[in-house]
MISE-628194 format. One line per 5 residues: their letters; for each residue z, x negated, y of C-alpha. Coordinates in steps of 0.5 Angstrom, whole numbers, always signed. Example, Ala and Ser with C-alpha at 12.3 -4.5 7.8 and 13.67 -1.06 7.14 Angstrom:
<pts>
as> +16:-25:-9 | +14:-27:-2
</pts>
This chain:
<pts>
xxxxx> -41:+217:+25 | -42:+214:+18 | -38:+207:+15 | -44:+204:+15 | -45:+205:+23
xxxxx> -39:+203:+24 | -39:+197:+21 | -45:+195:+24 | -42:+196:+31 | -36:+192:+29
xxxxx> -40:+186:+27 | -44:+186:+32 | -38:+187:+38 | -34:+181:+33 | -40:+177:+35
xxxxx> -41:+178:+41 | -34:+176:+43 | -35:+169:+38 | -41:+167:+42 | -37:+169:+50
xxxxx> -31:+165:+46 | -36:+159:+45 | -39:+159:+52 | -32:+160:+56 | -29:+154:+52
xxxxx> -36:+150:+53 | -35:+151:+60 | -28:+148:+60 | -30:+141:+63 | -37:+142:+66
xxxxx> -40:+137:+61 | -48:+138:+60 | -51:+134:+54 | -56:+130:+60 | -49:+126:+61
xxxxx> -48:+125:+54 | -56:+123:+53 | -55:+115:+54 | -49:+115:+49 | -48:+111:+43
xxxxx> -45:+115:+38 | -40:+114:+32 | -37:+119:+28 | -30:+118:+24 | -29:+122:+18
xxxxx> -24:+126:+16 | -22:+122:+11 | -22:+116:+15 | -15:+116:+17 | -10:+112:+22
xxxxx> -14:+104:+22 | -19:+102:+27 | -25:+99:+23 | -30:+98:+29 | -29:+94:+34
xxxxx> -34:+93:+40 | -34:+88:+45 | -32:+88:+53 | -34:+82:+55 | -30:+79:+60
xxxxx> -30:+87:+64 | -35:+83:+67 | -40:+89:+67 | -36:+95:+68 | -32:+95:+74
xxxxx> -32:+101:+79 | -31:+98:+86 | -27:+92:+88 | -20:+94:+86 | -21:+95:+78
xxxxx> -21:+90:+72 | -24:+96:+68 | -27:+102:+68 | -30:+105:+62 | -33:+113:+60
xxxxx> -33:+116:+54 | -34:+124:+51 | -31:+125:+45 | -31:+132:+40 | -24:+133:+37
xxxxx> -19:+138:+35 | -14:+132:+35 | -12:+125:+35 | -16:+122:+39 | -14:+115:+39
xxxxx> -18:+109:+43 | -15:+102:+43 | -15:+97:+47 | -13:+90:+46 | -14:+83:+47
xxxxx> -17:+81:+41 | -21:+84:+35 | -15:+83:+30 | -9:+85:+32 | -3:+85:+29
xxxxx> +1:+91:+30 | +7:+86:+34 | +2:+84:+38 | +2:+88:+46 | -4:+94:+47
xxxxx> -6:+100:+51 | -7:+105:+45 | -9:+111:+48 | -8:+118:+44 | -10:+124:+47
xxxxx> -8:+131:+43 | -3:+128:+40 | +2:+132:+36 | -4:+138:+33 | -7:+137:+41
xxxxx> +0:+139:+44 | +1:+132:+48 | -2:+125:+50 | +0:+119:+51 | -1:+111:+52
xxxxx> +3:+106:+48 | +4:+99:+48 | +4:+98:+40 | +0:+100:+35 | +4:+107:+33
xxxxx> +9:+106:+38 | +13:+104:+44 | +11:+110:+49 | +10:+108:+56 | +7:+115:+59
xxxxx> +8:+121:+56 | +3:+128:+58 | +5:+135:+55 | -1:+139:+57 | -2:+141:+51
xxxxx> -9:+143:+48 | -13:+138:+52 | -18:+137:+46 | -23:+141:+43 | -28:+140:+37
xxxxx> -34:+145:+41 | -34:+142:+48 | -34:+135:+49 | -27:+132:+53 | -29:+128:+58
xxxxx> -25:+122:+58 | -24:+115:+63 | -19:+110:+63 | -18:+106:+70 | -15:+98:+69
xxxxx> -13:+97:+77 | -12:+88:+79 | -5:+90:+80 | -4:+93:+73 | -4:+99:+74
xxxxx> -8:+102:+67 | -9:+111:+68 | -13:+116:+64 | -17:+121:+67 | -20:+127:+65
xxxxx> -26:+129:+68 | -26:+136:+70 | -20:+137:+68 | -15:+135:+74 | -17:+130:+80
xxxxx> -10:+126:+78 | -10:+122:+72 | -7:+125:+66 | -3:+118:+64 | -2:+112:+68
xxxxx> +2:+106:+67 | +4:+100:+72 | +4:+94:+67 | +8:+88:+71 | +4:+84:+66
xxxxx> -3:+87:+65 | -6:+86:+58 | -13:+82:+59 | -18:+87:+56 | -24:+84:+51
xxxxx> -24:+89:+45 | -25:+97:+45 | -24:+101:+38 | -23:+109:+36 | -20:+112:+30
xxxxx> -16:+119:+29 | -10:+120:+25 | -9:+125:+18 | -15:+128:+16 | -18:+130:+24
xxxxx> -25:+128:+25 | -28:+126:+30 | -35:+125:+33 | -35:+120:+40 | -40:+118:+45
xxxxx> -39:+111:+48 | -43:+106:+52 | -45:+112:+57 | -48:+110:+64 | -44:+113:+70
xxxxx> -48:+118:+74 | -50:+113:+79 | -54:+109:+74 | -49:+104:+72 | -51:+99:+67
xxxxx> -48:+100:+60 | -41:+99:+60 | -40:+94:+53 | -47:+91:+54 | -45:+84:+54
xxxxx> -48:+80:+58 | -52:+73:+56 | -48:+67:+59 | -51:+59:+58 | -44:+57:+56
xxxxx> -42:+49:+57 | -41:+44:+51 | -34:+44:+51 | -34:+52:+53 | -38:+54:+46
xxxxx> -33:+50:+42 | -27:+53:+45 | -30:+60:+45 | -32:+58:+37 | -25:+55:+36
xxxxx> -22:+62:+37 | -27:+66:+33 | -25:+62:+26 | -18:+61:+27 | -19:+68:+25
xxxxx> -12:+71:+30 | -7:+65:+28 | -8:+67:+21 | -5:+60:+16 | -10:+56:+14
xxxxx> -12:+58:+6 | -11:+50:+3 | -5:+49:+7 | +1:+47:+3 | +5:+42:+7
xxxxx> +5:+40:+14 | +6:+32:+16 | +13:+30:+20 | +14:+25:+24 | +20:+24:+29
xxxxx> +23:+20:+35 | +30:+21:+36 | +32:+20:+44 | +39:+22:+44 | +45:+25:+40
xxxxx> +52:+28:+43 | +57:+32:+40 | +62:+37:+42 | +68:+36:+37 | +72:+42:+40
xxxxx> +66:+46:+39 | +64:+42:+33 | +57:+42:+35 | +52:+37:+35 | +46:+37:+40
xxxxx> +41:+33:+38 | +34:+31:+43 | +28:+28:+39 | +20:+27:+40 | +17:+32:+34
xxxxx> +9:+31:+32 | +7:+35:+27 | +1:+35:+24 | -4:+39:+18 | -11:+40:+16
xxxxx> -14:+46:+19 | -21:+47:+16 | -24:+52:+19 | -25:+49:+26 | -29:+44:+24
xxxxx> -35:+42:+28 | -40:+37:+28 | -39:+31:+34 | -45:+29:+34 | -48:+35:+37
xxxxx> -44:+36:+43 | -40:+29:+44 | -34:+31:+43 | -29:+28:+38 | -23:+31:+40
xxxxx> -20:+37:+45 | -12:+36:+47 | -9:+43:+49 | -3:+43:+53 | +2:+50:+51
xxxxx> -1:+54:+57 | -9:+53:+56 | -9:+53:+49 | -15:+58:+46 | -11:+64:+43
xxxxx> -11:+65:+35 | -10:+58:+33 | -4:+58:+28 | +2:+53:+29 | +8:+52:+25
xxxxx> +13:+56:+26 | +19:+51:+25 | +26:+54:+23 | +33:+51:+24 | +37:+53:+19
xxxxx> +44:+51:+21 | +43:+52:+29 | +49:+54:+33 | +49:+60:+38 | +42:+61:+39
xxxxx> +35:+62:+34 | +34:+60:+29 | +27:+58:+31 | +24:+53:+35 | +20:+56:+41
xxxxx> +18:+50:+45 | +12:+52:+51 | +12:+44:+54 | +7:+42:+48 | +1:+38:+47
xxxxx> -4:+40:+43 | -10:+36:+40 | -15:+39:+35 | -20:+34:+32 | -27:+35:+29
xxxxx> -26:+34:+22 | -19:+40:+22 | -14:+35:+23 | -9:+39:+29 | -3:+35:+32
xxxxx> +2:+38:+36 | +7:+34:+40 | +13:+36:+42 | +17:+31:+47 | +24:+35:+49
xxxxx> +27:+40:+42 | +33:+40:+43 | +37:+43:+38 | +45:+45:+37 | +48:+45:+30
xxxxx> +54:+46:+27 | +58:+40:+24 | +66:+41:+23 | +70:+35:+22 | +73:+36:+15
xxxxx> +77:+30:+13 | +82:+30:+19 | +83:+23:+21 | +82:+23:+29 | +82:+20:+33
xxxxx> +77:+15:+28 | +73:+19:+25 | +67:+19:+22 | +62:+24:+22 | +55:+27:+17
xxxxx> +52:+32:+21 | +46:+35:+18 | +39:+38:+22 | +36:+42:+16 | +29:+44:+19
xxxxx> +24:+48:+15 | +18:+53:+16 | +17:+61:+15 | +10:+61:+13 | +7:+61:+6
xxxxx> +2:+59:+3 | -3:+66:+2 | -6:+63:-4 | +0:+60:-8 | +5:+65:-4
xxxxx> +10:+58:-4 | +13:+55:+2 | +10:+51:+7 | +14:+44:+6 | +15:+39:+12
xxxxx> +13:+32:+9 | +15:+26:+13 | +11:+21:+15 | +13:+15:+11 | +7:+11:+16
xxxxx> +12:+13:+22 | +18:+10:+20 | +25:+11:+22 | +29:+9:+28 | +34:+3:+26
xxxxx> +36:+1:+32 | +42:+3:+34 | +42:+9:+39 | +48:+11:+44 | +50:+16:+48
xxxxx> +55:+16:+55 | +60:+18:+51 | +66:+17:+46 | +61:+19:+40 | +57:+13:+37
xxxxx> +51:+13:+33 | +51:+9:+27 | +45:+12:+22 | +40:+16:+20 | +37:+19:+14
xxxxx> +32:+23:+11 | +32:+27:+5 | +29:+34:+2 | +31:+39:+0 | +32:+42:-8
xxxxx> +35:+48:-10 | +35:+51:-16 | +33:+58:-15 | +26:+60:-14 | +27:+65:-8
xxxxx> +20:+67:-5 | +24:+69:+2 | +27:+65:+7 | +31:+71:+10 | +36:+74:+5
xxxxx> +35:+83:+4 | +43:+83:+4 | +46:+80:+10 | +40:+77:+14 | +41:+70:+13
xxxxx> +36:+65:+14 | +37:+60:+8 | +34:+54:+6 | +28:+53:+0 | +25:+46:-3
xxxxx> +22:+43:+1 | +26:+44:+8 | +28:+36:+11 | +35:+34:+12 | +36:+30:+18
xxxxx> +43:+26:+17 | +46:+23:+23 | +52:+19:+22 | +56:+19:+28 | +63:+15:+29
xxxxx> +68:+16:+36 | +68:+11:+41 | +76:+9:+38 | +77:+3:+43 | +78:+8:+48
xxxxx> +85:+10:+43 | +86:+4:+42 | +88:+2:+49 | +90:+8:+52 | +95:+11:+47
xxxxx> +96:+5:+43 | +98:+0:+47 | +103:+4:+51 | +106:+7:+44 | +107:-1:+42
xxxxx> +110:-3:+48 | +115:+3:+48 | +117:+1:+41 | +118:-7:+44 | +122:-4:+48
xxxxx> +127:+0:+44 | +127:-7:+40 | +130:-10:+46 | +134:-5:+48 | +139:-7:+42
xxxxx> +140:-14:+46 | +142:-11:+53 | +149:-8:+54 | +151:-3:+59 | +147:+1:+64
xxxxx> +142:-4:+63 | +141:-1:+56 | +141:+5:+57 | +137:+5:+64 | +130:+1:+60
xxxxx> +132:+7:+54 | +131:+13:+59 | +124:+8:+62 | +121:+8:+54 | +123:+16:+54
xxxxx> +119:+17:+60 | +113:+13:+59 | +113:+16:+51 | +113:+24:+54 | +107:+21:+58
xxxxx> +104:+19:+53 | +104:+26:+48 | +101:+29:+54 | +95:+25:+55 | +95:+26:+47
xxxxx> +95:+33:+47 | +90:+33:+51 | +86:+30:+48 | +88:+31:+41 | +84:+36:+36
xxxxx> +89:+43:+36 | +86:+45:+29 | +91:+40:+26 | +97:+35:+29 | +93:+29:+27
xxxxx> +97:+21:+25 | +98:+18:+33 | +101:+25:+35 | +106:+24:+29 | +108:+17:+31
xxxxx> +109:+18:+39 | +114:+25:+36 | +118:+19:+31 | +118:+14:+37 | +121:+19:+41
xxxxx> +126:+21:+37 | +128:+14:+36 | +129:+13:+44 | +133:+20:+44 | +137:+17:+37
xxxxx> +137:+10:+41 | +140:+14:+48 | +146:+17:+44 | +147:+11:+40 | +148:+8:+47
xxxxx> +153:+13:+49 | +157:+12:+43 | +158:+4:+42 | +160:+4:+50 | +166:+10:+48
xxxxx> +168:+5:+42 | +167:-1:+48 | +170:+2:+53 | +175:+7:+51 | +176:+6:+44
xxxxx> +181:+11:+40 | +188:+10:+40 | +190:+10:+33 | +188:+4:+29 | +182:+5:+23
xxxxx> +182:+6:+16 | +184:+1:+11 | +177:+1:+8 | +174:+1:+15 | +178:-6:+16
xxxxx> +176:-9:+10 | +169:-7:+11 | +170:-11:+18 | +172:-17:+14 | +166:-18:+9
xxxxx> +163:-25:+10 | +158:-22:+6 | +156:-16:+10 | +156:-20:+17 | +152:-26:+14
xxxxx> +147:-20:+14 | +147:-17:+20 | +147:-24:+23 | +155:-24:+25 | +160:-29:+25
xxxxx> +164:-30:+19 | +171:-30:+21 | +175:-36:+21 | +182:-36:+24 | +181:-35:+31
xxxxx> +175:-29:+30 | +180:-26:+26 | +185:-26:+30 | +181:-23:+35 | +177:-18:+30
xxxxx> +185:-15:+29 | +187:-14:+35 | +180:-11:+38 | +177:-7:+31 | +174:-1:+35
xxxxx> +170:-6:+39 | +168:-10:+33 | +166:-5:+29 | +161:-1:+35 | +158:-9:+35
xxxxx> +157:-8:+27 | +154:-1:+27 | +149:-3:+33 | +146:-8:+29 | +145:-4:+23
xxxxx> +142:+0:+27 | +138:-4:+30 | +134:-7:+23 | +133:+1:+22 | +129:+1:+28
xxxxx> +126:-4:+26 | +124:-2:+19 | +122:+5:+22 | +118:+2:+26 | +113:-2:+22
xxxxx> +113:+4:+17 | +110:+8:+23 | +105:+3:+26 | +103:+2:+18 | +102:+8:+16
xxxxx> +100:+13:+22 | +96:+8:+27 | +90:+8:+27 | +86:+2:+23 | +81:-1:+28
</pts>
């Protein structure tokens, strides 16, 4: 046989194989092009890439249930080689935080598929049947959304149970449809098909006679175009009303309650009152429409928890002109604020509630401001808590920093921080110092008249009321103690370790003049201590007898007893000096 036969036998055997090649593969799934004849088609080319462009509308899945149990149920065929991506979300611009079902079959150069609940990632089911795609028979393609969240994918002809399921314990409510593909991959999808029981077009809307205050709703979602920030808006009005203030001083922690109103300008839902009747719609957090942008309130010297505000028991009100208010009427917040001067137990206290907002103006790329509403104004009356912390003031002032950060969060060590423009909230607060001053006080300046008077008693008696004030001031450091910060060992705490050493100074004292008294040394005193005795000066002083002939002759007989006489009045104007200068310097003021 020739070259020439021989190439003609192997050209016509290669096609013969290629044409048996293409009929094998395009029985794969039973798919005839009568199927695909009611179809609308798209076709992604290969530069089209990883976005969906296109969104089509379910309205409502209200005409694509299958039966009874189904939420939704749709029917594609798609031409691909790979990456076969079908979104379906709740809203025509989603945000690749926000919760989808993204449905991908052939993934991984058409190795596995998969469903995720985000754009791109989060995997929730996951099928490694590979090759599932082919760019010369169409893949049937079904996905079934059960009333009880369980969302499945099917393809038809492949395997009678599904491909990829997933029960979502809380089930997304489906409004938009969208493809795409991934790198270079093109492909071509049939969409809206009928099923083969003559189903009506699955993504025909169907036409509702809306009421007047539906429509609106329906139009306010559409132009708050997915919570995006108004483009004009650069401030957003404050306006407050405190309700209660208590502090941790253990903790040092303020908890602050107050009634927030916030308001701005939002010109993109607009409407005019006069063709409905409507001025205004109020909104609680539950029944509000999805997309509307709210401020983001941020609190940035909060303790122990986020620093953002979340809130759900708000009220919302949009007026016809743009003009939203929202009402908060319970934000608690909890921030730090350390007692610095120690001066327990009266203390009074600055403690700041720095707020701001995350949100930047798309224009101007400048933070939004919180601007008080000087129309409002600020709570003068005294308001006071169940506690030993008094509210004395408050105070408002903004925020001015030098630098021009353009970012609330720092890169380096992921800190919130404050820019121009955030509000500070001053409270002055003070402790309730009436309580010290009669539980610790008053005992500690009983005890020290006691000591006093114990200088003019004698015997057991003496020293019996110096061991009552010895008791009565270990009972008083243990309720200080209690009370007391452990940081630093604050000025009453001092005066109660001063007295205490005094009663214990007293006590020994006690014992000693009784020795000199009742058991004085036999040998008579120094020469010097005798002189000293006799000094008329010195006696006038310690408000003694000067001596005339009878004191002096009972002053040689008994010198021991007349010097113990001497020594406890001289320490008896000590104590009382040492006590003055304690309840000087280390009592509270009040």
């Amino acid at each position: 046989m020739n070259l020439p036969s021989l190439y003609n036998s192997s050209a016509l055997v290669l096609f013969l194989t290629v044409i048996f090649t293409v009929q094998t593969v395009a029985k794969k799934y039973n798919v005839t092009l009568a199927q695909m004849d009611n179809c609308k088609e798209l076709y992604l080319h290969s530069n089209s890439g990883y976005a969906y462009r296109q969104f089509f509308h379910i309205h409502k899945m209200a005409n694509n249930k299958f039966d009874a149990n189904e939420r939704l149920h749709l029917k594609f065929y798609v031409l691909a080689d790979m990456d076969a991506h079908i979104l379906l979300a709740t809203n025509d611009k989603p945000r690749s935080k926000d919760r989808v079902y993204e449905v991908v079959i052939g993934a991984g150069q058409n190795s596995f598929s998969t469903i995720r609940m985000h754009m791109g990632s989060q995997r929730i089911s996951t099928n490694q049947d590979p090759n599932i795609l082919s760019f010369l028979d169409p893949t049937p393609i079904e996905i079934i959304q059960t009333k009880d969240g369980i969302i499945s994918v099917y393809i038809t002809g492949y395997k009678k149970e599904p491909l990829l399921s997933y029960n979502d314990s809380e089930p997304l409510d489906i409004n938009y449809l969208s493809f795409s593909s991934f790198g270079m991959a093109k492909a071509k999808w049939f969409y809206d098909c009928q099923f083969d029981d003559g189903f009506e077009e699955e993504m025909e809307e169907e036409l509702h006679t809306l009421d007047p205050l539906h429509s609106l709703m329906a139009n306010i979602s559409k132009n708050a175009e997915n919570e995006s920030i108004p483009l004009n808006l650069e401030s957003v009005n404050f306006a407050f009303q405190l309700k209660s203030v208590a502090y941790n001083h253990e903790k040092s922690i303020l908890y602050t309650r107050l009634q927030l109103s916030l308001f701005w300008q939002d010109p993109r839902l607009e409407w005019n009152p006069y063709e409905n009747g409507i001025g205004a719609i109020s909104f609680t957090a539950n029944d509000a429409p999805t997309g509307i942008w709210k401020p983001d309130i941020i609190v940035l010297n909060a303790a122990h928890r986020s620093h953002l505000l979340h809130e759900p028991e708000v009220s919302l009100v949009i007026y016809a002109n743009g003009s939203i208010s929202l009402l908060n009427t319970n934000a608690e917040f909890a921030t730090w604020c350390v007692d610095t001067k120690r001066n327990w137990p009266h203390e009074r206290l600055n403690c700041g509630l720095i707020l701001g907002l995350e949100s930047f103006s798309p224009i101007t790329h400048e933070p939004i401001t919180l601007e008080y509403d000087n129309a409002r104004p600020l709570p003068v009356e005294p308001f006071n808590m169940l506690s030993e912390w008094h509210f004395r003031q408050i105070s408002i002032s903004v925020i001015a920093n030098d630098n021009n950060d353009t970012e609330r969060n720092s890169r380096r060590d992921a800190i919130a921080r404050s820019m121009n423009g955030d509000l500070s909230l001053e409270f002055t607060i003070e402790r309730n110092g009436v309580f010290y001053k009669n539980v610790f006080t008053m005992p500690l300046l009983a005890c020290e008249t006691l000591i006093v008077l114990s200088f003019l008693l004698r015997g057991y008696r003496r020293g019996g009321l110096i061991l009552v004030v010895f008791l009565v001031i270990s009972l008083g450091v243990m309720f200080v103690t209690k009370h007391a910060p452990t940081a630093y060992i604050p000025n009453t705490l001092h005066a109660y370790r001063y007295v205490m050493c005094m009663a214990t100074f007293c006590y020994l004292l006690h014992v000693f003049l009784m020795w000199l008294e009742l058991y004085p040394p036999e040998t008579e005193p120094r020469e010097w201590m005798m002189t000293l005795i006799n000094v008329s000066t010195l006696r006038l002083i310690l408000c003694m007898r000067i001596t005339d002939c009878d004191e002096f002759v009972s002053i040689q007989t008994h010198p021991w007893r007349e010097l113990a006489k001497m020594i406890n009045n001289i320490c008896f104007i000590t104590v009382t000096i040492l006590i003055g200068v304690i309840d000087i310097l280390l009592l509270p003021k009040f």
